[in-house]
C-alpha positions, 0 to 999 in steps of 0.5 A: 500500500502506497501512501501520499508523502509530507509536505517534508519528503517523509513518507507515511508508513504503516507499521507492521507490528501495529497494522492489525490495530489500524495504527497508521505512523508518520516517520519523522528523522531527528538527529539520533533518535527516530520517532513515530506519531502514531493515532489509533483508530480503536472502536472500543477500548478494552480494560486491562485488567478485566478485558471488558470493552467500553465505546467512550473513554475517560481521558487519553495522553500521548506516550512516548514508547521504545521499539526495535533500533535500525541499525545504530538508531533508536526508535520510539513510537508516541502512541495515544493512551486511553484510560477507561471507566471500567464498570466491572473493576468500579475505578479508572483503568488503563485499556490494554494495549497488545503491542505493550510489555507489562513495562509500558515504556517499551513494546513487546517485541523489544521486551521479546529482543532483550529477553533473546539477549539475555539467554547469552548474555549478562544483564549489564552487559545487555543493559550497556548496549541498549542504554539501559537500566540493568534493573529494566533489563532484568524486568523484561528478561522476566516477561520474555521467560514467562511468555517462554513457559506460558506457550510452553505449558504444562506437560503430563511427563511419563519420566522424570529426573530428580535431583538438588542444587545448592543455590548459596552457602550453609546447604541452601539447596533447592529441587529441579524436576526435569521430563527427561523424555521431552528433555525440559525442566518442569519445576524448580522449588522447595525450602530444602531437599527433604520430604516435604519439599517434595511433595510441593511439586507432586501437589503443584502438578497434580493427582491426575498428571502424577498417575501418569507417571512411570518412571522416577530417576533420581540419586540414593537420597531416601527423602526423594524416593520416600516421597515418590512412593508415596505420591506416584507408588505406580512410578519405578524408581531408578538410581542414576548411574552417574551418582551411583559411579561417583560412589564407586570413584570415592571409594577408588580415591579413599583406596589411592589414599590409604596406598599414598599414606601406607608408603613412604618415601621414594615410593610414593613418588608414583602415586603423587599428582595422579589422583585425576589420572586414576579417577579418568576412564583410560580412553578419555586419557591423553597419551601422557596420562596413559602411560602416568596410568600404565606406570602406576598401575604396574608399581601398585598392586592394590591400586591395579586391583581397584582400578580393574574392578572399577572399570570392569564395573560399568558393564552392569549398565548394558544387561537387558535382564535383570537375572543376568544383572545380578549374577554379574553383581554376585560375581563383581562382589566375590572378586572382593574377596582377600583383596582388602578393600574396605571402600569397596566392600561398604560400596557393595554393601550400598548396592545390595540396599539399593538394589531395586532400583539399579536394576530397573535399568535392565527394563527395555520401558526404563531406557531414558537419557539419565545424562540429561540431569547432569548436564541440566545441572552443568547448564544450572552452574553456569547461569550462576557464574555467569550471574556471579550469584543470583539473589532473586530466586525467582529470577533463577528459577525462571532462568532454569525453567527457560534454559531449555525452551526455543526462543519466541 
């Protein structure tokens, strides 16, 4: 659609983000800030808060609003704002505007452009290049990522991951629920990590989404898994793997310890400065740490045995039977026999007690990506060091809820 020019060369243009509400602008270029005039031509004027429509309006001003820059130019739209004598709310409200941000000053697609900007970056470093207040920033960033998790809603998760991060010092923790299958986080909450706690998200989500979950993975804490068995009892419960090896290397470093502590001497010269080389899995080992590996583990018997049995122990993973599982198990811990290994025999014991839901692995219907909580987890720590803390928790748990949502 062409329309006529201005008497100074400028030509009227219609706005696309506007078009749908009949705004038409004029362009008017100053020296580094472009501006808008635009008039609305509304039939009714809608109530903000209650969405009831009136004819009339109370009164009306023009205010001057931020929009997308060109280029290294700001953009600003002065837009007619009509407040209204709403008849439901019994008090002047002002009408709703759908190409404003809950912060008025701004409109939604720039809100939407900050909150893109902030998913990489800082909010002072956001709030430098756009010229504004980090605390606006942080404002929009938030509606960006409400908006996010409202077209996101709530799904029904069939598998869930559960599992705790500390948010600040003295063990302030906090629970993250993820969908491990639609490989999102759903809830982020709790005072603690208790029993308690837990039961906030199964009453946030619901008795008939609850019933419809199958499977709960989580670490070997018992406040977790008391609450899933009480709340979801049709749900199996499953160990992850990771916490479960993270148990196994403790015990293979309390053994490289009490080896470093037993020699003296030039003897100990092979174990020094080789705790992480030790710890590694051999092919993710650079070729000098394989030979540091090789070196070590020929000049320490005991060592070699732990390092064996640790590796030997991640084929519990790949049985697709339970029976064969556990014969595997039985065997792995008859091989501890004679071999002086306390850590390793209280590992096998911690097995034994948890057996259950280790071997719910072994179920073809159980094989999710358990790897999704932990790098949830990663992603999580790096927010917070990227924030260097955050201390508004709703602002991070929106960060979390988001992190994993495609952009608007």
């Amino acid at each position: 659609m062409k329309l006529p020019e201005s008497q100074s060369g400028c030509g009227y243009l219609r706005l696309d983000a506007v078009a749908e509400t009949g705004m038409i602008s004029r362009w008017l270029l100053h020296a580094n800030v472009s501006v808008f005039w635009t008039h609305i031509e509304f039939l009714a004027s809608v109530c903000q808060d209650c969405g009831r429509a009136h004819v009339g309006w109370y009164d009306r001003k023009t205010r001057r609003v931020r929009d997308l820059s060109c280029g290294d130019t700001r953009v600003y739209l002065e837009i007619e704002i009509r407040r209204v004598q709403c008849r439901s709310c019994g008090t002047v409200k002002r009408e709703r505007l759908d190409v404003l941000a809950d912060n008025p000053l701004y409109t939604k697609r720039f809100a939407w452009y900050v909150g893109r900007r902030c998913r990489v970056s800082t909010l002072q470093d956001v709030a430098k290049e756009l010229r504004l207040d980090w605390h606006t920033v942080k404002a929009l960033d938030k509606q960006y990522m409400a908006a996010q998790l409202a077209r996101a809603g709530t799904p029904a998760p069939k598998a869930i991951g559960i599992d705790e991060i500390s948010i600040r010092k003295s063990h302030t923790y906090r629970i993250v629920v993820s969908d491990l299958i639609r490989g999102r986080p759903l809830w982020f909450g709790g005072e603690d990590r208790s029993e308690k706690a837990m039961n906030q998200f199964y009453d946030w989500l619901g008795e008939k989404k609850v019933r419809g979950i199958r499977l709960a993975v989580m670490d070997m804490w018992t406040p977790f898994r008391n609450a899933t068995q009480e709340r979801a009892p049709q749900a199996a419960t499953l160990f992850d793997k990771f916490h479960i090896m993270r148990h196994l290397n403790d015990a293979l470093d309390k053994v490289r310890k009490a080896e470093y502590a037993r020699l003296q001497g030039k003897e100990r010269r092979y174990l020094k400065g080789q705790k992480y080389v030790l710890l590694s899995r051999r092919e993710n080992l650079t070729l000098n740490g394989r030979k540091a590996l090789k070196t070590l583990l020929a000049a320490n018997k005991r060592l070699n045995t732990a390092y064996l049995l640790k590796e030997s122990f991640g084929q519990l993973w790949s049985y697709q039977r339970e029976g064969w599982a556990r014969r595997f198990f039985e065997n792995w811990k008859a091989s501890l026999k004679w071999q002086r290994l306390k850590p390793y025999e209280q590992f096998a014991a911690m097995i034994e007690r948890h057996w259950e839901g280790i071997a719910a692995y072994c179920r073809p219907e159980n094989k999710v990506p358990l790897g999704f909580v932990e790098g949830l987890n990663n992603k999580i720590r790096v927010i917070q060091r990227r924030a260097y803390g955050l201390r508004d928790e709703e602002y991070l748990r929106l960060k979390i809820l988001t992190c994993m949502l495609p952009p608007l």
